[in-house]
ZADO-1210 file (C-alpha; in nm, 4 decimals, padded with zeros to 6 digits):
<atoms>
<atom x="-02.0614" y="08.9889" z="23.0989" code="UNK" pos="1"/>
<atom x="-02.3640" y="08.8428" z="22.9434" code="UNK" pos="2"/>
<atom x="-02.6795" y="08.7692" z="23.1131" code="UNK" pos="3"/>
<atom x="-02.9339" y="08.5138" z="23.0317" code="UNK" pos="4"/>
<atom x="-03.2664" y="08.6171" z="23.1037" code="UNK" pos="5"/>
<atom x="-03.5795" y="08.3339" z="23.1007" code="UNK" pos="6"/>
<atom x="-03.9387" y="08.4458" z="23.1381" code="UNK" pos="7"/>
<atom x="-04.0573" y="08.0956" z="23.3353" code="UNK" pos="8"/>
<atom x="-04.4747" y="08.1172" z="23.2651" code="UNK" pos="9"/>
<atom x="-04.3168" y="08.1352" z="22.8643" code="UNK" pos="10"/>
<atom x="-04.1077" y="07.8493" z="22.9395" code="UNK" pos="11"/>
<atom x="-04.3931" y="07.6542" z="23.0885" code="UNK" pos="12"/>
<atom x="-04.6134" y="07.7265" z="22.7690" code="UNK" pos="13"/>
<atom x="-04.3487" y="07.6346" z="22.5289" code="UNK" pos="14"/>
<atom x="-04.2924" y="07.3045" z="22.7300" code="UNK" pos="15"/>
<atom x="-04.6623" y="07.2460" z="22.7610" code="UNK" pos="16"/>
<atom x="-04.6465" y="07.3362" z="22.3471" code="UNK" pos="17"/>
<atom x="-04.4151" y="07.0566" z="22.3047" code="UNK" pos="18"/>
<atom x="-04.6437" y="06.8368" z="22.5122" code="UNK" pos="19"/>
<atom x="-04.9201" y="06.8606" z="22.2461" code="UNK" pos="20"/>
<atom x="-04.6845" y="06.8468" z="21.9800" code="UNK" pos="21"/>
<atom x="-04.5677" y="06.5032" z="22.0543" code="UNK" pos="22"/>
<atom x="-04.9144" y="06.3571" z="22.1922" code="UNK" pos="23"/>
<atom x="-05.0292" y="06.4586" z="21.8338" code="UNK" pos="24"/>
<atom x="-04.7228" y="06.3119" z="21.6603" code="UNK" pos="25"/>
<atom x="-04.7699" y="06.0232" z="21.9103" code="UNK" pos="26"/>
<atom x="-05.1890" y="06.0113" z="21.7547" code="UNK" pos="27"/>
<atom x="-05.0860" y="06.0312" z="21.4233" code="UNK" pos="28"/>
<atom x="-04.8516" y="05.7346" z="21.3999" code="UNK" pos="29"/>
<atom x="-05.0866" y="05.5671" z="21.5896" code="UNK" pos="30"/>
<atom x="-05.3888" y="05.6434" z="21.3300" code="UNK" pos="31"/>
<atom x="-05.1670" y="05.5301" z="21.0323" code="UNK" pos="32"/>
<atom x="-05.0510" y="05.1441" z="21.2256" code="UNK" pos="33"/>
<atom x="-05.4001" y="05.0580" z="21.1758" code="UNK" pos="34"/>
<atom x="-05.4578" y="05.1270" z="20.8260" code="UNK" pos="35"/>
<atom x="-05.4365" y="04.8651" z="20.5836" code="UNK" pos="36"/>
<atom x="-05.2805" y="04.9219" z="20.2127" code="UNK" pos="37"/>
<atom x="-05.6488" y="04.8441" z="20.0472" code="UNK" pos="38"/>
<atom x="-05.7959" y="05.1240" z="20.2427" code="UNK" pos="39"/>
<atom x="-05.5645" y="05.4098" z="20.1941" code="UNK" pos="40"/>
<atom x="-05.6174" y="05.3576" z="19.7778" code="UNK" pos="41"/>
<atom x="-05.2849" y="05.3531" z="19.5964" code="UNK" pos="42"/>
<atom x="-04.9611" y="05.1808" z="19.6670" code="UNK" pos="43"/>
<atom x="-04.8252" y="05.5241" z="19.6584" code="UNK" pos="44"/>
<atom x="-05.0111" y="05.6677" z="19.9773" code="UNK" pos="45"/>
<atom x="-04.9227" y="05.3501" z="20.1140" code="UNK" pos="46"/>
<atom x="-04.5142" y="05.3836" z="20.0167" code="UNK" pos="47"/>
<atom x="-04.5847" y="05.7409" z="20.1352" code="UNK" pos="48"/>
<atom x="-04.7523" y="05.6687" z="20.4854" code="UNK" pos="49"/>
<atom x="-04.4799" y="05.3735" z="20.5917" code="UNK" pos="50"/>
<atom x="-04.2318" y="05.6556" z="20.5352" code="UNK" pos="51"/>
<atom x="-04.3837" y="05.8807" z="20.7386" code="UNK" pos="52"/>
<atom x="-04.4154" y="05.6313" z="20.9963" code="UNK" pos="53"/>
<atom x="-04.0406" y="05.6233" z="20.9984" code="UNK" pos="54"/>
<atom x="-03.9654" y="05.9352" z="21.0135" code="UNK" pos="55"/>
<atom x="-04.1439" y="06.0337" z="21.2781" code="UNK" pos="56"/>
<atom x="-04.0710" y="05.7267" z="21.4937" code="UNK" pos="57"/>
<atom x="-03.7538" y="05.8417" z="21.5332" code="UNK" pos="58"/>
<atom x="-03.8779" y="06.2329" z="21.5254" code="UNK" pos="59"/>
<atom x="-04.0710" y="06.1401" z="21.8322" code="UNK" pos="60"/>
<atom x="-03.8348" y="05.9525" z="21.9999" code="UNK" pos="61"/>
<atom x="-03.5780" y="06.2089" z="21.9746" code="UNK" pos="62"/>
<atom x="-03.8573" y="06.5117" z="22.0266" code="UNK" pos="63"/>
<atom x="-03.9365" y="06.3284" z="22.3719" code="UNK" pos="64"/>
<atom x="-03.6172" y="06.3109" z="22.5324" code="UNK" pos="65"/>
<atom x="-03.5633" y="06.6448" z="22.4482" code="UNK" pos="66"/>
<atom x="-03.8971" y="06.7670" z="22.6137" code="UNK" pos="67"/>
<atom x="-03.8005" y="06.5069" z="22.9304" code="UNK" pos="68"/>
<atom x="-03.4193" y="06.6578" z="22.9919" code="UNK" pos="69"/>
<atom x="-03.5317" y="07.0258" z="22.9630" code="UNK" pos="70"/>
<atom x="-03.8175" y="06.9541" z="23.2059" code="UNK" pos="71"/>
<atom x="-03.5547" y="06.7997" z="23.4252" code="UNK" pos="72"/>
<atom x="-03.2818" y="07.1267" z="23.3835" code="UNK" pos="73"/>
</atoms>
């Protein structure tokens, strides 16, 4: 038989890592709504930002349940 051990005050520090990491995610997307094309300097960087944007809407999204149901378990 297998046992699973957990050390909690870990747990609590990876779910308090995972916390920042999606307030920051969160920040960043928030930065890059505001920016205009003109200011970021090359259509490029702009192509380049809009699919970041997209990425990590859903990244976010998806990293937030995750955080919520293991915080609930």
């Amino acid at each position: 038989m297998t046992f699973l051990r957990v050390d909690i005050d870990q747990l609590a520090r990876l779910s308090g890592a995972l916390d920042a990491s999606l307030t920051s995610l969160r920040e960043a997307r928030s930065a890059l709504s505001h920016v205009r094309a003109d200011q970021l300097g090359t259509a490029d960087l702009d192509a380049a930002c809009d699919g970041f944007q997209e990425r990590r809407a859903y990244g976010t999204r998806d990293l937030a349940e995750r955080v919520r149901r293991s915080a609930k378990a």
